[in-house]
Structure formats: C-alpha cells, structure tokens
N, C-alpha and C positions, 0 to 999 in steps of 0.2 A: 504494500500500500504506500504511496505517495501523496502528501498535502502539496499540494504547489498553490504559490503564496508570492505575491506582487508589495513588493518593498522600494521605497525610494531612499535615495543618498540620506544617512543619518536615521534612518528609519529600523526600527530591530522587532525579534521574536524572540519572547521567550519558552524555554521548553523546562518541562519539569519530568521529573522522573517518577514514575509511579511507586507509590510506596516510602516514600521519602520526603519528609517537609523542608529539606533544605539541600539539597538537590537541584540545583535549578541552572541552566544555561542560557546567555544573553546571547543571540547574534543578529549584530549592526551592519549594515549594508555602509562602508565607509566611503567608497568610490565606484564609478562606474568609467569609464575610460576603454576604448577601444575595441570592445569586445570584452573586455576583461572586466570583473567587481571582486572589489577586496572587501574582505569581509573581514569585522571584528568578533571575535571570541571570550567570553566572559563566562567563569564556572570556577566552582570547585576543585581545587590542586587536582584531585581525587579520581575527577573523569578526564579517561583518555582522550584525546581528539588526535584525528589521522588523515592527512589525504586518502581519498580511496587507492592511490596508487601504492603509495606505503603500508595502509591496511594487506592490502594479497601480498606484498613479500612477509608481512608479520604472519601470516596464515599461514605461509606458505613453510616460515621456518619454523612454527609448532606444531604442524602439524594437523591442524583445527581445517574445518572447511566455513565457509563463509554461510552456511549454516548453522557453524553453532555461533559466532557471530552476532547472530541477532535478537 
C-alpha cells in the first residue's frame, strides 16, 4: 500500500509508529530544484532511515528479504 501525498517547499508529514507514543517522524519537503526534492528528516536517534538503494545491500548482507522488512 502507498499514501501519495502533494507537499510544497517547507511543507512536512508527520508519521507515527503504531504502538508507541513517542515515536514519531517529521519529513519537510526543503527544496525542489531540477527534478530533484530534498527532503528533511526528523525522529528518534532510534529509527533507522535508509535510501532504498542502501536498504537491498543491508538485506542483502543479512541475509533478511525485503519481506521481512516491512
């Protein structure tokens, strides 16, 4: 399943993690330019965050499938 969600420069989502009151991730559309949008990240030391490119080699050296993952 996918939420897709229209954000302008300066403009954020926050996400919350079920089961947890303080758990929670900011992310700020900071620029848009070229085809490209940077994005800002705001959470908890605690959660990972990954490019998906980096996510499949971290799966790939433990062995896990993107399966369990999710």
């Amino acid at each position: 399943m996918m939420l897709v969600l229209t954000r302008k420069n300066r403009e954020s989502v926050t996400i919350a993690f079920p089961g947890t009151s303080n758990q929670l991730m900011k992310v700020t559309v900071l620029d848009t330019r070229g085809g490209k949008v940077r994005l800002g990240i705001e959470g908890d030391r605690s959660i990972h965050v990954l490019r998906s490119e980096l996510l499949k080699v971290d799966i790939a050296v433990e062995g896990a499938t993107f399966a369990d993952c999710r």
